[in-house]
Structure formats: structure tokens, C-alpha cells
C-alpha positions as CSV (number, residue, x, y, z in Angstrom):
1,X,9.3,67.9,105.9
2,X,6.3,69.7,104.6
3,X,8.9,72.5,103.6
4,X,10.8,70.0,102.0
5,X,8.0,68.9,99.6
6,X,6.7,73.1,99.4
7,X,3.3,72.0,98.8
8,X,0.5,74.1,98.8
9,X,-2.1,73.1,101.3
10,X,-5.1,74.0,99.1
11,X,-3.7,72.0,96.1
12,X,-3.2,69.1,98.4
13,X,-7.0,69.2,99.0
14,X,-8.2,70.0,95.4
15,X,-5.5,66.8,94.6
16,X,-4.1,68.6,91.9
17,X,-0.4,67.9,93.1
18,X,-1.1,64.4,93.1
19,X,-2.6,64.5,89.7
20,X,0.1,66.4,88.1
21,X,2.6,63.6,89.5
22,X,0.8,60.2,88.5
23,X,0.6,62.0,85.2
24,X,4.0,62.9,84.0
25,X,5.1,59.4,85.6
26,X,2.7,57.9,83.4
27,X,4.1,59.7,80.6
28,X,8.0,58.6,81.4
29,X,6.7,55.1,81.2
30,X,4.9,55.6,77.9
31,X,8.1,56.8,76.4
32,X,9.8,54.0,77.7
33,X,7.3,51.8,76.6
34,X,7.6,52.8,72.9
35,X,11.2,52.7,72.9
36,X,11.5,49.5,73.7
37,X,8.7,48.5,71.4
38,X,10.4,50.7,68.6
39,X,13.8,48.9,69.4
40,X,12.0,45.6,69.1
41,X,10.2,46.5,65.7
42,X,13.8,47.4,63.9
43,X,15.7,44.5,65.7
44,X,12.7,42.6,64.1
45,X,12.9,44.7,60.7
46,X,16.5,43.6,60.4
47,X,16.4,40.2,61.1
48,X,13.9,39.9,58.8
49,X,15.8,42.1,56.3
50,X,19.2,39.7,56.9
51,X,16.8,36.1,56.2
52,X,16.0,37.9,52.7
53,X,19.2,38.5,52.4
54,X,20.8,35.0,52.8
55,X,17.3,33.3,50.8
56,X,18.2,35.5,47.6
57,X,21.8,34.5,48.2
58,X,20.8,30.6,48.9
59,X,18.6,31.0,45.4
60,X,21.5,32.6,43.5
61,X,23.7,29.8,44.0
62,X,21.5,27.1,43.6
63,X,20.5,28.7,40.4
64,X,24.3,28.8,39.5
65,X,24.9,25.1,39.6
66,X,21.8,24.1,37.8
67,X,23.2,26.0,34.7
68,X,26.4,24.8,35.9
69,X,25.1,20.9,35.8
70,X,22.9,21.5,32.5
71,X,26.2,22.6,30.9
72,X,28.3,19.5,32.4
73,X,25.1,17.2,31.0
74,X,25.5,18.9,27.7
75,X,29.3,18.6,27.1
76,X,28.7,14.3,28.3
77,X,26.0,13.9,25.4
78,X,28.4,16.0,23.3
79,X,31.7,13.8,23.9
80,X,28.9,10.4,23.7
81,X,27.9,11.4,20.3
82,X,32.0,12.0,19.3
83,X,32.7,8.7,21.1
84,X,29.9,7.0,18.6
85,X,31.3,8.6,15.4
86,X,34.7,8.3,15.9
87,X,33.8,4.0,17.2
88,X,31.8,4.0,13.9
89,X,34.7,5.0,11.6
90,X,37.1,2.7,13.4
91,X,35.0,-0.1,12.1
92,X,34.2,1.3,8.8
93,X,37.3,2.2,7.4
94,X,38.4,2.0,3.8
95,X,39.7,-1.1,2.1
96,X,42.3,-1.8,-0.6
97,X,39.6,-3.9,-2.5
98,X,36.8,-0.9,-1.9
99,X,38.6,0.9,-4.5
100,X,37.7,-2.1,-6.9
101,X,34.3,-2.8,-8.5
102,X,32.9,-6.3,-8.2
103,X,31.5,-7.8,-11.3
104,X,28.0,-9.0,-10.6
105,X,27.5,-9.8,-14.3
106,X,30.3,-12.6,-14.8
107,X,31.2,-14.3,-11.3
108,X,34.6,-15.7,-12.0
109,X,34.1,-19.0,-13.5
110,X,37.4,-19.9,-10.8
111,X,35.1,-19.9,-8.3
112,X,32.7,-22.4,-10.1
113,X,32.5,-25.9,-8.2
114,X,31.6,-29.5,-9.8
115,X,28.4,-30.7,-9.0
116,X,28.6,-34.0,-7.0
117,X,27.4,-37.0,-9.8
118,X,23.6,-37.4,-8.2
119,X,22.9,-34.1,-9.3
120,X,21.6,-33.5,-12.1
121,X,24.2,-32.3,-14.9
122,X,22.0,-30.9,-17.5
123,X,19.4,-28.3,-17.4
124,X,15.9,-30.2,-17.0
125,X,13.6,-29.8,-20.3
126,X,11.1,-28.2,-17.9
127,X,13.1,-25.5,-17.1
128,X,13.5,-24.4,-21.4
129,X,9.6,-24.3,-21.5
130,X,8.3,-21.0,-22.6
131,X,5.0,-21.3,-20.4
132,X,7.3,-21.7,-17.3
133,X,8.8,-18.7,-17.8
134,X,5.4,-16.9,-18.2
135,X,5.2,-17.5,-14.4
136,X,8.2,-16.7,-12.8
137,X,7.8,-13.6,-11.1
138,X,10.3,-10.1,-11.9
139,X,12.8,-10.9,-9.4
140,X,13.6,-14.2,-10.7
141,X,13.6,-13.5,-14.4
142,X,15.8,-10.8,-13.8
143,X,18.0,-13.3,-12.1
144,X,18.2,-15.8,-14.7
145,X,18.9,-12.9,-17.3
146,X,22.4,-11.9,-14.8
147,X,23.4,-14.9,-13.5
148,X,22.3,-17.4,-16.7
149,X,24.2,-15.8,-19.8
150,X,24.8,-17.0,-23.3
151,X,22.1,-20.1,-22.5
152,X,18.5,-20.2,-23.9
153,X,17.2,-19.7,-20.5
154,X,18.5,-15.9,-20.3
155,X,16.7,-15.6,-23.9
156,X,13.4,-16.3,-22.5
157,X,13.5,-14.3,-19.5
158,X,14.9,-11.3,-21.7
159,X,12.0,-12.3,-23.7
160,X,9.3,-12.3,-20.6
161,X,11.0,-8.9,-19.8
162,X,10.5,-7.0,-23.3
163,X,6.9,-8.3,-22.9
164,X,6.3,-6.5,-19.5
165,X,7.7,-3.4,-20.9
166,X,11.2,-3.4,-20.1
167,X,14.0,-2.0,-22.1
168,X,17.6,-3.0,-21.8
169,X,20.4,-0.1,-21.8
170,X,22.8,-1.8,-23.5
171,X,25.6,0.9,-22.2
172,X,24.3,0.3,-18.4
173,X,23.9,-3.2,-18.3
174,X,20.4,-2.1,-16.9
175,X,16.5,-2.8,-17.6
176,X,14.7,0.3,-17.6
177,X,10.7,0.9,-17.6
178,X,8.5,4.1,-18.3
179,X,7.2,5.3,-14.8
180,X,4.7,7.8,-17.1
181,X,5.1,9.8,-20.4
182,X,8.1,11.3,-20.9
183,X,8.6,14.8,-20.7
184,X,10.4,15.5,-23.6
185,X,10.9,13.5,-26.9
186,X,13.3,13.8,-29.8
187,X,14.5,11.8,-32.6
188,X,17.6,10.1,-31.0
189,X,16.7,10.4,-27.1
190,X,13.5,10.9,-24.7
191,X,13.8,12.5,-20.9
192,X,11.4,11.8,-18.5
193,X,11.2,9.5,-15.2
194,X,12.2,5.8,-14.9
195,X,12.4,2.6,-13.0
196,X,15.6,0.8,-13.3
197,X,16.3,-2.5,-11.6
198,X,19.4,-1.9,-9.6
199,X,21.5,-5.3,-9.9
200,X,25.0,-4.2,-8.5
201,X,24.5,-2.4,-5.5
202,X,20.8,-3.4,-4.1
203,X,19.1,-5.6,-6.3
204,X,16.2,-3.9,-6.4
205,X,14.0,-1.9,-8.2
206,X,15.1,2.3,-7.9
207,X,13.8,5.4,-9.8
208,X,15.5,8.0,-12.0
209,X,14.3,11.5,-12.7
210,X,14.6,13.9,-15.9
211,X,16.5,10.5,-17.1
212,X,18.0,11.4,-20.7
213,X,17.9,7.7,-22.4
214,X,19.4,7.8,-25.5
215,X,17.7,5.4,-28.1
216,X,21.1,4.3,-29.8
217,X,21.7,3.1,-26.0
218,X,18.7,1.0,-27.1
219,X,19.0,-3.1,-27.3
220,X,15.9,-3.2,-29.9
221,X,16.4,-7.2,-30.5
222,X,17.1,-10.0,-28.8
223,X,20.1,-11.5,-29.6
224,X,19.9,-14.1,-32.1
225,X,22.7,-16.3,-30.8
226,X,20.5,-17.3,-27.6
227,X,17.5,-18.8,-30.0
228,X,17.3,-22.3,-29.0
229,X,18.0,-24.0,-32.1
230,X,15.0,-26.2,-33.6
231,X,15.8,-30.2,-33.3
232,X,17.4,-31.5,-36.2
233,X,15.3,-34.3,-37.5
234,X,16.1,-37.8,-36.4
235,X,17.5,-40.5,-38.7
236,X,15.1,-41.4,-41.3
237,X,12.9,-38.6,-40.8
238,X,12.8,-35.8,-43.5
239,X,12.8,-31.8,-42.4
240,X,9.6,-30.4,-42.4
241,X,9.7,-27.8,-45.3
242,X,7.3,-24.7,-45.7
243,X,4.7,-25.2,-49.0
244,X,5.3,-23.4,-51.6
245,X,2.6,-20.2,-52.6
């Protein structure tokens, strides 16, 4: 057996054999050791490598159906909004009678109704008083002047009117006011800025810019017609006549 093995008797004594043998099977199960341990770092490289893989794919499609679902939100507030519109010019569309223009001046007298008897039937004094009228507020005098025509009581609001500075256009039915000094001035005409009241469409005061108002357009007088005549004098009373000078 000793043949078998051929080892040299003083090596066995200096126990170099033996230390030549423990270290080259240390050294085969080093390099087995790292294999393994290599094998185990790429198995763990690629695992890791395929979880990237599926997050940045997870990521891409979530990403896809948020712009997905902001473009289906968009095209809903899109077909609301043509849904409104097309609701709101169902209900507003255009009438025979919108091609006609109301007359706000005159009401048809056909619509004009009888006052029950314990009304009263005639204007009251009160209401012809000159100092009356001195109080009644813009609105109302502009009222009386459109809804009271050809009566003594239009007179005296056309009358409180003039004295606030109003002008009536005779050609727009319209009173008209200086909102500052015009900008330009001629013989026949003026353009500048100007408050009109509005007694058609809004019944309200509006404003006009670089206005051209033509003074033939003018009403300069009021017209005589709507004077309330003086009293005649009562039986047996003689007419007051002016001295002579």
C-alpha cells in the first residue's frame, strides 16, 4: 500500500505531503464556493433586472390611461357645453312677431280698459301742480312724458326735463344729456359723449360716444299745444287785462 500512495518517507515526516493536499483541496472548495456565489449574484442581478422591467412597464400603462381618462373627461365637458348651447337655442328661437317692433310710445288705445265708476274719472287738480312735478324723481317724469301724451301733464314733465338739462332728439324720440364738453362743435351739429334714456329696449339710462347730434334734430320749444290753457273767467267776472304803458 505504501507503493500505492509512492510517498516519500522524509516528506511524510517534514508533513509536506499532507500540506500540499489540505491545500489544493481547499482551493477546489474556494472555486466552488465562488461559483456558486457568482451564480447566485446574476440569478439575483436578473431578477432584479426583470422587476425593473415589469415596474417601467406597470408605469407605462398606468401613464397611458391617465391621458387616456383626461381625454375621455375632456370630450364629456366638450359634448355638456354643446348640450347647453344647442338646449339654449331650442328655447330661444326666433318669432314671427320678433321681426316686428313694439311701439312703446303709443300702446294701442284697443287695449285701453274702462275704469270701474269708484275711480276717479278725471285727472286730480293735484296732479296739474307745477310744484308737484318739481319733485318727482327722473324715472317718473320720463314716464309721464312716454306714457301721458298730448295732456298738460307731459308738458310739465318735458318742462322739469329741459330744466335738468335734457334735450329731446326730436328724430329719436330720445332725451339726451351732455356727459362733458363736446369734442367738437360746428354751426349745425356738436360730437362728443352723451347720456340718453333708453325707453324701448331697457328703460334706462345708457351712454353714447363720439355722438354726432345734429341741432336741426333739436326740439328747441315746448310745444304750445300742451300749455294748459288759463281759466276763462266765470260769469260776471271781467278778464283781467294787462295796463297799458
Amino acid at each position: 500500500m505504501v507503493d500505492d500512495f509512492d510517498l516519500d518517507m522524509e516528506d511524510v515526516k517534514k508533513g509536506g505531503c499532507f500540506d500540499n493536499i489540505v491545500n489544493s483541496t481547499n482551493q477546489n472548495f474556494n472555486t466552488a464556493e465562488e461559483t456558486t456565489a457568482k451564480k447566485a449574484a446574476e440569478e439575483e442581478v436578473r431578477k432584479l433586472r426583470a422587476l425593473k422591467e415589469a415596474q417601467d412597464i406597470e408605469a407605462e400603462n398606468v401613464g397611458i390611461d391617465q391621458e387616456k381618462l383626461r381625454q375621455q373627461q375632456e370630450r364629456d365637458a366638450q359634448r355638456e357645453i354643446h348640450n347647453m348651447l344647442l338646449s339654449s337655442s331650442y328655447y330661444n328661437l326666433t318669432q314671427p312677431s320678433d321681426s316686428v317692433r313694439p311701439n312703446y310710445v303709443t300702446p294701442p288705445k284697443s287695449n285701453a280698459k274702462s275704469a270701474p265708476p269708484y275711480y276717479p274719472q278725471k285727472v286730480l287738480p293735484c296732479l296739474s301742480s307745477p310744484e308737484l312735478f318739481e319733485k318727482f324723481d327722473q324715472d317718473t317724469l320720463f314716464f309721464i312724458f312716454y306714457y301721458q301724451q298730448e295732456t298738460y301733464q307731459q308738458y310739465l314733465a318735458a318742462r322739469q326735463l329741459k330744466g335738468a338739462s335734457w334735450r329731446y332728439h326730436k328724430k329719436e324720440k330720445c332725451w339726451f344729456i351732455r356727459s362733458n364738453t363736446p369734442k367738437e362743435t360746428k354751426d349745425d351739429y356738436e360730437v362728443g359723449t352723451y347720456v340718453f334714456f333708453d325707453f324701448q329696449e331697457e328703460w334706462k339710462t345708457k351712454r353714447k360716444e363720439n355722438y354726432k347730434f345734429e341741432y336741426n334734430h333739436l326740439e328747441e320749444e315746448l310745444p304750445s299745444a300742451l300749455v294748459k290753457p288759463k281759466p276763462k273767467p266765470t260769469e260776471g267776472q271781467s278778464e283781467v287785462k294787462p295796463a297799458d304803458s
